[in-house]
C-alpha positions in Angstrom: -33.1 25.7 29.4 -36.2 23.8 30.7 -36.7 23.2 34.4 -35.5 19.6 34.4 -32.4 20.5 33.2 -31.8 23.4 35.5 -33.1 21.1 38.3 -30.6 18.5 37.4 -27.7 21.4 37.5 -28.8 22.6 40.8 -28.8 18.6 42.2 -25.3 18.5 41.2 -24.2 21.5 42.9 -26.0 20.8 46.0 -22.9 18.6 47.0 -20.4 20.4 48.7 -17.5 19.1 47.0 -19.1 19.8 43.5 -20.0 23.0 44.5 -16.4 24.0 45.7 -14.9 22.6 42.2 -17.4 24.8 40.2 -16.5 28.1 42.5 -12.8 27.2 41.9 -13.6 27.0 38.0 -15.8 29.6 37.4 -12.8 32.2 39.6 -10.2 30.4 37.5 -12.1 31.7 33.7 -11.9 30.9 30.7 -8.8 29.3 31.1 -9.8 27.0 33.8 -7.2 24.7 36.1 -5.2 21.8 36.1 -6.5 19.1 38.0 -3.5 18.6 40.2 -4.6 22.0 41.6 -7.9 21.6 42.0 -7.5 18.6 44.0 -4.6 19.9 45.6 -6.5 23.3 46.4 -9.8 20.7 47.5 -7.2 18.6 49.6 -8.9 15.1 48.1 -7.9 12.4 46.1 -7.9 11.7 42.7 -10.4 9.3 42.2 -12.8 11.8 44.1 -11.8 14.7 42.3 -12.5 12.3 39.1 -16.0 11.3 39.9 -17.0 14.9 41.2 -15.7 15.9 37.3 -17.4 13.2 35.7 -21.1 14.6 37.9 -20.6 18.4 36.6 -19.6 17.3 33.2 -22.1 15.3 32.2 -25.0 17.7 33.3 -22.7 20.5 30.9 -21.6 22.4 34.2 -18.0 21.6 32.9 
């Protein structure tokens, strides 16, 4: 991984919210969570929960 990358992965993270998602993954495993848990776990809407997803996935952290 070049240093851009990782840079970009560690920007993402720096959000709270987006780092709370990721922790709640990464316990969950392999077989990950539904999203109606995660945002009812996070306590945010879905349109939040959405965006944060979209952040994380497009930077391969999901």
């Amino acid at each position: 991984m070049d240093l851009g990358h990782a840079a970009g992965r560690c920007a993402e993270l720096g959000n709270t919210t987006r780092l709370s998602i990721f922790r709640l993954l990464v316990k969950a495993g392999k077989n990950g969570l539904p999203v109606g848990q995660i945002q009812s776990s996070l306590g945010i809407p879905g349109s939040t929960l959405t965006h944060h997803l979209q952040r994380l996935v497009r930077v391969g952290l999901v």
